[in-house]
N, C-alpha and C positions, 0 to 999 in steps of 0.2 A: 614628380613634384619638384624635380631639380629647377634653381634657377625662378622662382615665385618669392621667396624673400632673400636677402642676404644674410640674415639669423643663422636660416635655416639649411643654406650653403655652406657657411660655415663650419653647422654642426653637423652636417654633412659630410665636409670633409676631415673634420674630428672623426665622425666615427669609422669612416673608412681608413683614416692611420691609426687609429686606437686598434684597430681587427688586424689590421697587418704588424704592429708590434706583439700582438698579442699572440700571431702564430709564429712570427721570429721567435720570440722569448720561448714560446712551449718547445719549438725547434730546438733550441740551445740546450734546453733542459732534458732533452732526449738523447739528442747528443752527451749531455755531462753524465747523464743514466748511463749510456750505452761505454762510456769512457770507462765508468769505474764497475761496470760487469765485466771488462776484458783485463782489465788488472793496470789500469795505467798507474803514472809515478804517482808518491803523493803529494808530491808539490805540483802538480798538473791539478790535481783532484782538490788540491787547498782553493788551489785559482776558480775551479767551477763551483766548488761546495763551500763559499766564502760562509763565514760564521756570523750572519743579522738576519734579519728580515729583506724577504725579497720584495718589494715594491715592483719589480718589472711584469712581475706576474699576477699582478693585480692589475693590469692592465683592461681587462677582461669587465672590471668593472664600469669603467669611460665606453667602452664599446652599448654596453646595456643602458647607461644612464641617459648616452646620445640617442643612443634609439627609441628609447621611452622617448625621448623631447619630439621624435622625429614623427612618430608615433600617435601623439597626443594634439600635434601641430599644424600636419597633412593634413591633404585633406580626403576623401572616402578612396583613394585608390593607396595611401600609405596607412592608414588606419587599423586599428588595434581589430577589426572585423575581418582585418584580409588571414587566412591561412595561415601566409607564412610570418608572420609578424608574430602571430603565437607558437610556431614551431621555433622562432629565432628568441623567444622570452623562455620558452620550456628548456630550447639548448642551452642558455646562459643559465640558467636557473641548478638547473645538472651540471654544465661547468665548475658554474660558481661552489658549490658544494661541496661535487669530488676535490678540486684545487682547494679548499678551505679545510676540510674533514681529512685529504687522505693524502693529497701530493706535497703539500705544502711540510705537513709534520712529518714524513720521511725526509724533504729533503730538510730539513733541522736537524732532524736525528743524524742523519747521515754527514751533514757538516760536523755538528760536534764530534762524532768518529772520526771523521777525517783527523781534524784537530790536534786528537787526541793518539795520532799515527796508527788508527787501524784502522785500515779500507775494508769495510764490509761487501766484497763483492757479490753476494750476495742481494744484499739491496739494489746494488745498480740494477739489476733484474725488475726487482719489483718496482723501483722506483720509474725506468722506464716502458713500463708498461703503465703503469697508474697514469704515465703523461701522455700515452697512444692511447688513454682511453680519453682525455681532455680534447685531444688533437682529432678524435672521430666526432665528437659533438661540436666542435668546432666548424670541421666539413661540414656535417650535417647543417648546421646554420647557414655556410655559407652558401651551398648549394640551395637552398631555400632564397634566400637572399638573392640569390641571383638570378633564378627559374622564377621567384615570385607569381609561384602558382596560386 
């Protein structure tokens, strides 16, 4: 359905840089997991575990909102009937959830200890793993997305 309007190219290419910030950012976040499991400084771990809301990680939502549009727009070969179009709504759906309910408020918690000059290394564990489990349903999407069986 590429290339039949320019809306829809557009949003097109929204949602394909919205999915590749989306697995940068979970990347980083695995990475800053993985940092503060092996004991790094904590002015290292101040710079990963900054103390606000992360917005980068919400990215995951632009990914979903595009694809609904892309979804609802196409036509019977992009369509909300095809397969993988519902396995790429179930994996953002689990995404979204795990990231909202379980990675997001560790890494809060875990910045405020930073903060607060104690590295919970301990968390770095859990934390990234919680983001290897964002980063498989991720794949899983993407691999859908791209097989569009």
């Amino acid at each position: 359905m590429i290339a039949t309007t320019v809306a829809y190219d557009l949003v097109f290419v929204i949602h394909l840089a919205s999915a590749l910030v989306t697995i940068a950012v979970f990347v980083a976040l695995h990475s800053a997991g993985r940092s503060l499991a092996r004991g790094a400084e904590t002015a290292a771990l101040a710079r990963r575990f900054p103390v606000r809301r992360n917005w980068a990680a919400r990215s995951i939502h632009l990914v979903a909102l595009s694809g609904l549009y892309m979804a609802s727009t196409g036509g019977k070969d992009v369509g909300f009937s095809r397969p993988w179009v519902s396995v790429g709504l179930l994996c953002y759906v689990l995404v979204a959830g795990h990231l909202e309910a379980r990675t997001l408020p560790l890494e809060r918690r875990i910045a405020s200890r930073v903060a607060a000059g104690d590295a919970p290394r301990d968390l770095g564990a859990k934390f990234t793993t919680s983001v290897d489990v964002a980063l498989i349903l991720v794949a899983v999407a993407l691999v859908a997305m791209v097989t569009q069986f």
